[in-house]
C-alpha positions as CSV (number, residue, x, y, z in Angstrom):
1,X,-81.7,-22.6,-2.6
2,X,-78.5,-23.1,-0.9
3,X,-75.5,-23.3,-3.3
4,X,-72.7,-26.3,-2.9
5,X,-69.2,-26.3,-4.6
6,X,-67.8,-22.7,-3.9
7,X,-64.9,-22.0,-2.1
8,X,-64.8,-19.3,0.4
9,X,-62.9,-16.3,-0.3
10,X,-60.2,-15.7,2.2
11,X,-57.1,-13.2,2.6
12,X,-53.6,-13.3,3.7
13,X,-53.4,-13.3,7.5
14,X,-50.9,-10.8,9.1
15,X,-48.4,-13.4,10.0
16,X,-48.1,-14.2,5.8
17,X,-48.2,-10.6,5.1
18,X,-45.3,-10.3,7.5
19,X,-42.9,-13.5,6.1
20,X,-43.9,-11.7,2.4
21,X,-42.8,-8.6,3.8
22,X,-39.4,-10.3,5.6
23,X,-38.6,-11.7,2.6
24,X,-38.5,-8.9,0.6
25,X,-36.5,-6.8,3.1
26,X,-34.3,-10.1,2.9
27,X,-33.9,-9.7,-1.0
28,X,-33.7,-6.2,-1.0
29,X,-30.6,-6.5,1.6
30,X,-28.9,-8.7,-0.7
31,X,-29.0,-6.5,-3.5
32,X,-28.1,-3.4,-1.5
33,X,-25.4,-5.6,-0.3
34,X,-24.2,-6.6,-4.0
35,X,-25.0,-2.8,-5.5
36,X,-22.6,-1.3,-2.5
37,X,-20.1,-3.9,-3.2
38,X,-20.5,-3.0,-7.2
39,X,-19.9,0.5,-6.3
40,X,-16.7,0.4,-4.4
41,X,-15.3,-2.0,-6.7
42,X,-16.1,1.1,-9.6
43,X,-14.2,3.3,-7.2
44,X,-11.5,1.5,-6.2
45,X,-11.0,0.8,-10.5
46,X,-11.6,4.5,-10.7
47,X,-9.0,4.9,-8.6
48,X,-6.4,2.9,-9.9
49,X,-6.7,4.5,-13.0
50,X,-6.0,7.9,-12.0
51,X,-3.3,6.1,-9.8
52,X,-1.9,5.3,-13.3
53,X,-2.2,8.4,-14.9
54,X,-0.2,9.8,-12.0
55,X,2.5,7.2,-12.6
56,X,2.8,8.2,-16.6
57,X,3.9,11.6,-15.2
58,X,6.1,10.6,-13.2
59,X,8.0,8.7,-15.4
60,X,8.0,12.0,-18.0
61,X,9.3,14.1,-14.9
62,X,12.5,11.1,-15.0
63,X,12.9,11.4,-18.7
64,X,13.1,15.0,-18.6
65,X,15.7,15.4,-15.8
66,X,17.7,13.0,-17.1
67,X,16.8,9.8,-14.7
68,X,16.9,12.2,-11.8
69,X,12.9,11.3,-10.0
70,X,10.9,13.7,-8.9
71,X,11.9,15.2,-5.5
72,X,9.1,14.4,-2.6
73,X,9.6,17.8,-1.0
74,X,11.8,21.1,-1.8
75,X,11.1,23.5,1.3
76,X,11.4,27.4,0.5
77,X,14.8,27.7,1.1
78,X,16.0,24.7,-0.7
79,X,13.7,26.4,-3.9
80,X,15.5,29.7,-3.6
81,X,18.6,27.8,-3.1
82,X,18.7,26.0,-6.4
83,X,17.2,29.0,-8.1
84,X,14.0,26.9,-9.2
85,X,10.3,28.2,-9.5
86,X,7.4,27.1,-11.1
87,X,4.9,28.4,-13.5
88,X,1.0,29.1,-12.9
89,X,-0.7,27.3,-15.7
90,X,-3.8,29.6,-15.1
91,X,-2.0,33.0,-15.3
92,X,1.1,34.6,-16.7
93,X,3.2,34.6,-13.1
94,X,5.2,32.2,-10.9
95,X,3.3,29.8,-8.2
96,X,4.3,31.1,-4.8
97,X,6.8,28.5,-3.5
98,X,4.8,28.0,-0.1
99,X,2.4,25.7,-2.6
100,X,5.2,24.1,-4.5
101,X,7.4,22.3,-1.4
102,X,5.4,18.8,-2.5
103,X,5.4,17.4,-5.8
104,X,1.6,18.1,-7.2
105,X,2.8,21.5,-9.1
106,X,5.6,19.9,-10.4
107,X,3.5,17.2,-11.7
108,X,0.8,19.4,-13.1
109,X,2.5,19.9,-16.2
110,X,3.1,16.6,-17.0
111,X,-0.7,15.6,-16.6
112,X,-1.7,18.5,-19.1
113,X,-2.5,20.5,-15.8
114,X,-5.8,18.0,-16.0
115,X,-6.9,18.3,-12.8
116,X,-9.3,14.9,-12.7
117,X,-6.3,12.7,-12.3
118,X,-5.1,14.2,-8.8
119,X,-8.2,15.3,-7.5
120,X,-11.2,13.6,-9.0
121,X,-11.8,11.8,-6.2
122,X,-13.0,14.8,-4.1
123,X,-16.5,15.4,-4.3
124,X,-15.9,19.2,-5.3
125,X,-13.8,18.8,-8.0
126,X,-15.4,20.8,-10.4
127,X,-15.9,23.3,-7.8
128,X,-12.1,22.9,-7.1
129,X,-11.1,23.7,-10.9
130,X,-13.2,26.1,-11.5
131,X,-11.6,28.2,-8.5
132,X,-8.2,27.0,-10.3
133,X,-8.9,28.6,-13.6
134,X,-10.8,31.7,-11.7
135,X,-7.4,34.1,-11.5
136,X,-9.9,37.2,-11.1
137,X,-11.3,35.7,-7.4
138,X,-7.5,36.5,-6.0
139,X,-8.8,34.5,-2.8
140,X,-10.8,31.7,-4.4
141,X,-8.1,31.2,-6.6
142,X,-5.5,31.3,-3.6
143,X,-7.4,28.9,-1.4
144,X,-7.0,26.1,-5.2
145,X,-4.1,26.4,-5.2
146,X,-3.6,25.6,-1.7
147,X,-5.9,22.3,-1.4
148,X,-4.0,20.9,-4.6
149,X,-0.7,21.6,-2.9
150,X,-1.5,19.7,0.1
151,X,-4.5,17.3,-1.1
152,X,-3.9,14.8,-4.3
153,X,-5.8,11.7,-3.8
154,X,-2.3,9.7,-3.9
155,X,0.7,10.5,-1.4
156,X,4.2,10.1,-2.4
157,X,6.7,7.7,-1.0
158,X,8.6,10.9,-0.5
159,X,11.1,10.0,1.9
160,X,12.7,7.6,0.2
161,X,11.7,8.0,-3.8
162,X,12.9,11.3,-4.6
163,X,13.5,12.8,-1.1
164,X,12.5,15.2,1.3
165,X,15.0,18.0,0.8
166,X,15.6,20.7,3.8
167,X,18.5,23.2,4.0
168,X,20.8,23.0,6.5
169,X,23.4,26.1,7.3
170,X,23.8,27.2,3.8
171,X,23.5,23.7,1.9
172,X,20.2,21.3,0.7
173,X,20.4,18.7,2.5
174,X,18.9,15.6,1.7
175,X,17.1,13.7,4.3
176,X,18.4,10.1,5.0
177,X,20.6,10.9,2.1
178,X,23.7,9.5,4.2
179,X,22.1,8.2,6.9
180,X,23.9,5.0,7.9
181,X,21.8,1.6,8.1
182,X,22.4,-1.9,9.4
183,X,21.9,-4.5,6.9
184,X,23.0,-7.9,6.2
185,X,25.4,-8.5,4.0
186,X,25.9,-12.4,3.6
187,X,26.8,-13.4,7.1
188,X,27.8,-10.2,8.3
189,X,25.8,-6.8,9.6
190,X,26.8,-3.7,8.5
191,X,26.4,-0.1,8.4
192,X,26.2,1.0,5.0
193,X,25.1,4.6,3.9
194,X,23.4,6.1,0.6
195,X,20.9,2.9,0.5
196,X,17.9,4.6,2.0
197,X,16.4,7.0,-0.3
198,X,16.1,6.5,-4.4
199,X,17.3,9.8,-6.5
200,X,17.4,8.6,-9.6
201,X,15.3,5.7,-11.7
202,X,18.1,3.4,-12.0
203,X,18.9,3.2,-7.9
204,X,15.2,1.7,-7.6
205,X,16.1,-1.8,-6.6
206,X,13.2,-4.7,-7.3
207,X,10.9,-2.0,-8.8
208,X,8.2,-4.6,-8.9
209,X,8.1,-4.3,-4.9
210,X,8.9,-0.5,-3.8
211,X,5.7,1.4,-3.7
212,X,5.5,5.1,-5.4
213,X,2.0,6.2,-4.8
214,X,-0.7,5.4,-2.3
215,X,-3.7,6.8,-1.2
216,X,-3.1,9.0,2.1
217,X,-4.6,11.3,4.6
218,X,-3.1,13.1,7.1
219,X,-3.9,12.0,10.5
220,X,-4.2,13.2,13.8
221,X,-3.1,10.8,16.7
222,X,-6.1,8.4,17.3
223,X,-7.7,5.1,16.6
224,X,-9.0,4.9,12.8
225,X,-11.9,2.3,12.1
226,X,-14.7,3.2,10.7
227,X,-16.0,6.5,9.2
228,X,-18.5,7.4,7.0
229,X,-16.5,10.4,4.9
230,X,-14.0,10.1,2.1
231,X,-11.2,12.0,4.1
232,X,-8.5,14.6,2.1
233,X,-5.8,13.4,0.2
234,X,-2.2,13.9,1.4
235,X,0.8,14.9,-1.0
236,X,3.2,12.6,1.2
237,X,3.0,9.3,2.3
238,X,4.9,7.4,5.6
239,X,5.7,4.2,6.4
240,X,4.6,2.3,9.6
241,X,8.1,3.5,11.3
242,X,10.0,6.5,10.0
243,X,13.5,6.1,11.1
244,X,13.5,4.8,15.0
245,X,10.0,6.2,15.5
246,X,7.1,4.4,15.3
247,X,4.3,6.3,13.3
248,X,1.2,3.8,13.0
249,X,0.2,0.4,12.8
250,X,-2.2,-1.9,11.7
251,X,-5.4,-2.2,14.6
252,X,-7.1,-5.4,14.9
253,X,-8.6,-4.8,18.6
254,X,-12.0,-2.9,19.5
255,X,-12.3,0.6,19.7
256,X,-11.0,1.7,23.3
257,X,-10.8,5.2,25.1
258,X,-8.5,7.2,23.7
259,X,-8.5,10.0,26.0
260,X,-8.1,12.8,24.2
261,X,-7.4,11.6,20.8
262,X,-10.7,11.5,18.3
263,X,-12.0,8.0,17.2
264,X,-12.3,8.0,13.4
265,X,-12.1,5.6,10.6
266,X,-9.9,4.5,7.5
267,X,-12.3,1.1,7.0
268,X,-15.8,2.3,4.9
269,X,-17.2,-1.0,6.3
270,X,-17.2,-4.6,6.8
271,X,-13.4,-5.7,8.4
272,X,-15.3,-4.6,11.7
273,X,-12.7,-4.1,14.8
274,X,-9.6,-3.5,11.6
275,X,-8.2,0.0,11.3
276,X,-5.2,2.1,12.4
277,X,-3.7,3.4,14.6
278,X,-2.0,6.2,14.8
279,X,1.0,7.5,17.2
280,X,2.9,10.5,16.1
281,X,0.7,13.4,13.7
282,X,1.5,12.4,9.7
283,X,0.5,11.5,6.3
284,X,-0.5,7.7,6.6
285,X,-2.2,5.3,3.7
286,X,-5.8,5.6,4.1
287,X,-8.5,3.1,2.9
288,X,-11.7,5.3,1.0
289,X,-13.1,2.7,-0.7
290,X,-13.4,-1.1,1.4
291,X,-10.6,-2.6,3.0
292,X,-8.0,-2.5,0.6
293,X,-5.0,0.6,-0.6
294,X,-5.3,1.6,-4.2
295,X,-0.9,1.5,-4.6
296,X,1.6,2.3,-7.8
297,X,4.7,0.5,-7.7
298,X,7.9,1.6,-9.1
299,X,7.2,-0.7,-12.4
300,X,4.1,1.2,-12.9
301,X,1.7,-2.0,-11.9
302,X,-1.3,-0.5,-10.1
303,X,-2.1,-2.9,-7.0
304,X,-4.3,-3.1,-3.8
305,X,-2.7,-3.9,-0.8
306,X,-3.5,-4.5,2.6
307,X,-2.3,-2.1,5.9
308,X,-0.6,-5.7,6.7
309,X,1.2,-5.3,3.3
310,X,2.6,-2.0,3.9
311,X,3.9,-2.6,7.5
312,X,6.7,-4.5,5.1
313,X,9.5,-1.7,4.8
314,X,11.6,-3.3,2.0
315,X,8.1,-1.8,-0.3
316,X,9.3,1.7,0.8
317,X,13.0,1.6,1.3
318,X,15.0,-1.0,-0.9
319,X,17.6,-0.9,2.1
320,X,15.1,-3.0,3.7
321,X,15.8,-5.8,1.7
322,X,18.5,-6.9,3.6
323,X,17.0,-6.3,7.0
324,X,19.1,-7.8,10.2
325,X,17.2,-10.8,11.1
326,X,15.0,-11.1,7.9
327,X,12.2,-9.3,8.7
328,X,11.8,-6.6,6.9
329,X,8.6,-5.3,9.4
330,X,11.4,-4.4,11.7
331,X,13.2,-2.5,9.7
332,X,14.9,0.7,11.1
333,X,17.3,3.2,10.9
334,X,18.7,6.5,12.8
335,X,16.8,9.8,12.5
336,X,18.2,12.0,10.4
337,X,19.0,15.9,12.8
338,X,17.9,17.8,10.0
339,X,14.6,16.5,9.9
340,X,13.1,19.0,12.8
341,X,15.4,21.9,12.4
342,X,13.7,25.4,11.3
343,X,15.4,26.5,8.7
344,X,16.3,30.8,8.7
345,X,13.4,32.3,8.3
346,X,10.8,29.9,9.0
C-alpha cells in the first residue's frame, strides 16, 4: 500500500553547510576583533596606572630635595663629583654607579623598591625580581640590576625635566642648562638662556602640557610599523628634534627599502602604513599596546597621545612656548658641546 502525506527527508547541501560555516568564521572575527580590542584597552589602563604610581614617586623625590626634581641622568663622574651613591635595597652595600646614571635606582625607594610599577609590563617580571632579591647568584643578580637600570616601562623627559648632567674639565655641567634659544617675546625674537631644561618643580611652566613620562624604547635607525613583540623599555625619553638634530618623526608612507637599517614596528596593529621613523640611534616613545602613548604630565594627569601629539616641543621644553613663528613643531635650539665629550676615564 503506498503511503501519501510524508515529506522526504533531506540534508543540508554543501553550499548551506558552507554560508553556516562563513557565518560563523564571520561572528567569530568579530568577537576576536572586540576581545583583542578589550585586551589592549586593559593594557593600555594597566599601563597608565603604573604610569601613575611612577608619577607619585616623583613627586616624593621633589618634596624630599626641597623642589629640586629628580635629575634624568648623573654620569659616573658627576656621582663621584657630588659625593652621592645609592643603596642596594637587596643587600647591605652601595649600587655600583655604572647602574645608577638614569633615574630608576633613585626612584626605587620611593616606590617601596616594588618592582611591578617599573617593570610589570615585561613578560619576565617575576623572573626579573626574583634575580633582584637573589644576592647569592652574584651574576643573576648583576645582570637585574642592569635591565632595571636601563629598561623601566616609562622613559623620562630627561633632557629637559631634571637634566642630563655630564662633567666637563673639573665641573657638572648641566646639559642645555645655558644654552641660548630664540623665542618670541611680544613682537620681538630673542635669545634668552636658562629656559630649556626644568630643575626644580616650580620652573615647570603650563604643567598641564609638559610631558614627564612616556613609554620608550631605544631604537636603532630604521622604519618602525608594525611588530609583533612588546619591545624593552627605555630609562630616557627624546623629542622628535633634540637641539638642531633631527631624531625621528611620525611615518605615514609604506614601508620602503631601507638599505641597511632593519624594518620593525611601534604600531601592534590596525593604523596600517603609520609608524616611525627613526634617524639618529636613541630612546624614542614607543606604542606597545594600539596606536596611542601611555604619557604623565607634569600635573600628574595620565593621558594617551598620539606620535602627532609629541612632534609638539612646547610638551617637552616650556621654552617652546614661545616658538619664532608659532609653531612649536619647529622648535629648535643649538647643541650643547658637552653633549659628546668623554669625560676622563671613560
Amino acid at each position: 500500500m503506498k503511503r501519501t502525506g510524508t515529506t522526504p527527508h533531506r540534508g543540508f547541501t554543501i553550499v548551506e553547510l558552507l554560508v553556516v560555516i562563513s557565518i560563523i568564521a564571520i561572528l567569530l572575527g568579530i568577537m576576536l576583533v572586540g576581545l583583542q580590542s578589550a585586551t589592549r584597552t586593559s593594557k593600555n589602563l594597566q599601563s597608565m596606572n603604573r604610569g601613575r604610581q611612577i608619577f607619585i614617586a616623583w613627586t616624593a623625590y621633589s618634596n624630599s630635595y626641597a623642589d629640586k626634581l629628580l635629575p634624568g641622568y648623573l654620569s659616573e663622574g658627576v656621582q663621584e663629583k657630588w659625593r652621592v651613591n645609592y643603596p642596594c635595597p637587596s643587600q647591605q652595600e652601595t649600587l655600583d654607579p655604572t647602574f645608577t646614571e638614569t633615574f630608576p635606582w633613585r626612584l626605587m625607594p620611593y616606590l617601596d623598591n616594588d618592582v611591578d610599577p617599573m617593570f610589570g609590563y615585561r613578560a619576565d617580571v617575576d623572573a626579573l625580581e626574583n634575580d633582584y632579591a637573589n644576592v647569592n647568584n652574584e651574576v643573576e643578580h648583576d645582570a637585574a640590576l642592569s635591565i632595571m637600570s636601563s629598561t623601566p616601562e616609562f622613559g623620562y623627559n630627561a633632557y629637559y625635566v631634571g637634566g642630563w648632567w655630564k662633567m666637563s674639565g673639573t665641573r657638572a655641567h648641566l646639559i642645555f642648562g645655558d644654552t641660548p634659544a630664540e623665542v618670541q617675546v611680544g613682537q620681538d625674537t630673542r635669545q634668552v638662556r636658562g629656559r630649556l631644561v626644568a630643575t626644580n618643580l616650580g620652573s615647570i611652566r603650563q604643567p598641564d602640557r609638559m610631558m614627564t613620562f612616556c613609554t620608550a624604547s631605544f631604537r636603532e635607525p630604521g622604519v618602525y610599523v608594525k611588530d609583533d613583540r612588546i619591545p624593552d623599555g627605555a630609562a630616557w625619553v627624546v623629542p622628535q628634534r633634540l637641539c638642531s638634530d633631527q631624531i625621528w618623526a611620525d611615518y605615514q608612507g609604506a614601508q620602503r627599502n631601507m638599505g641597511t637599517a632593519s624594518l620593525a614596528a611601534i604600531v601592534q596593529d590596525g593604523a596600517q602604513g603609520q609608524g616611525l621613523e627613526v634617524f639618529s640611534a636613541e630612546a624614542v616613545p614607543i606604542r606597545r599596546h594600539g596606536i596611542t602613548i601611555p604619557c604623565v604630565n607634569a600635573d600628574g594627569a595620565t593621558v594617551q597621545l598620539g606620535l602627532p601629539d609629541l612632534l609638539d616641543m612646547s610638551r617637552w621644553t616650556a621654552a617652546a612656548l614661545n616658538t619664532v613663528g608659532g609653531d612649536p613643531t619647529r622648535f629648535q635650539h643649538e647643541c650643547d658641546p658637552v653633549m659628546n665629550e668623554v669625560e676622563p676615564g671613560g
